[in-house]
N, C-alpha and C positions, 0 to 999 in steps of 0.2 A: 253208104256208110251211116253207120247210127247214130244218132246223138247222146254221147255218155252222160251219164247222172252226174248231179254236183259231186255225190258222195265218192263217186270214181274218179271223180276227179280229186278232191282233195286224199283218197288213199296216195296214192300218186303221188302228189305235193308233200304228204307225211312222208311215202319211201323215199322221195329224195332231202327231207329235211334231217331222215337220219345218217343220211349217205354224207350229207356236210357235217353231221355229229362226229362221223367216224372217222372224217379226214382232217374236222378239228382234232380229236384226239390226237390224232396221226403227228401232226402239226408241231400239238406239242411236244411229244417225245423228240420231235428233230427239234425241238429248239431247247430242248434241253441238252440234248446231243452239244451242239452248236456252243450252248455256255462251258459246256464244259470243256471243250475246246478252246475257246476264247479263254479261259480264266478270267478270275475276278479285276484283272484289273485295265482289260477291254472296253471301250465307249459301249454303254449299252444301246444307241441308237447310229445306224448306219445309213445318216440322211440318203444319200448319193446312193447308196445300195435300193434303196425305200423308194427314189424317184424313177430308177433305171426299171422297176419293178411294176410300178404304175403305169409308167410308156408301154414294156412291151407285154402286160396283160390288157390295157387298153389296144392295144394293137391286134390283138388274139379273140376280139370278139366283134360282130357283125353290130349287135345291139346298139345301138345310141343311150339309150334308155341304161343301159346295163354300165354302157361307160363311164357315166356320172356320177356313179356311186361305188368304180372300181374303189379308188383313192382312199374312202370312207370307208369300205368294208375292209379293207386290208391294213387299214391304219388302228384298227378293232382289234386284226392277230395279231400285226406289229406291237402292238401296246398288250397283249394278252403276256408274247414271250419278253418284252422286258417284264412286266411283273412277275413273271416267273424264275428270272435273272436275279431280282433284286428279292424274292422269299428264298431262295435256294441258292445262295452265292456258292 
């Protein structure tokens, strides 16, 4: 097997960095979906929802490394669709 170049290797890292653009977008639209279902006068934060979410994608991944920072990365969308909650009531 050959040893790939950095630069093939960072192409790589670029197509999956826009694969998560695409599914942030994605992301959004369902949580805009999501408010508009809720209406305006729904909690915009669904602790319980939010903790049950962290367990089983923590659960869904081999990485140790990767688990540490489930909570933290997903507290980034969580906090994405409430502001999107509260500009687009």
């Amino acid at each position: 097997m050959t040893k790939r170049t950095l630069q093939e290797i960072r192409d790589d890292i670029d197509d999956v960095d826009l694969q998560i653009l695409r599914l942030l977008e994605q992301r959004i639209e369902l949580a805009k979906e999501i408010s508009e279902v809720k209406g305006t006068d729904a909690p915009l934060t669904d602790s319980q929802r939010e903790s049950e979410m962290v367990r089983l994608l923590s659960s869904k991944t081999s990485s140790s490394l990767l688990k540490q920072y489930i909570e933290r990365f997903f507290s980034v969308c969580w906090a994405m669709s409430k502001e999107l909650r509260q500009r687009d009531p």
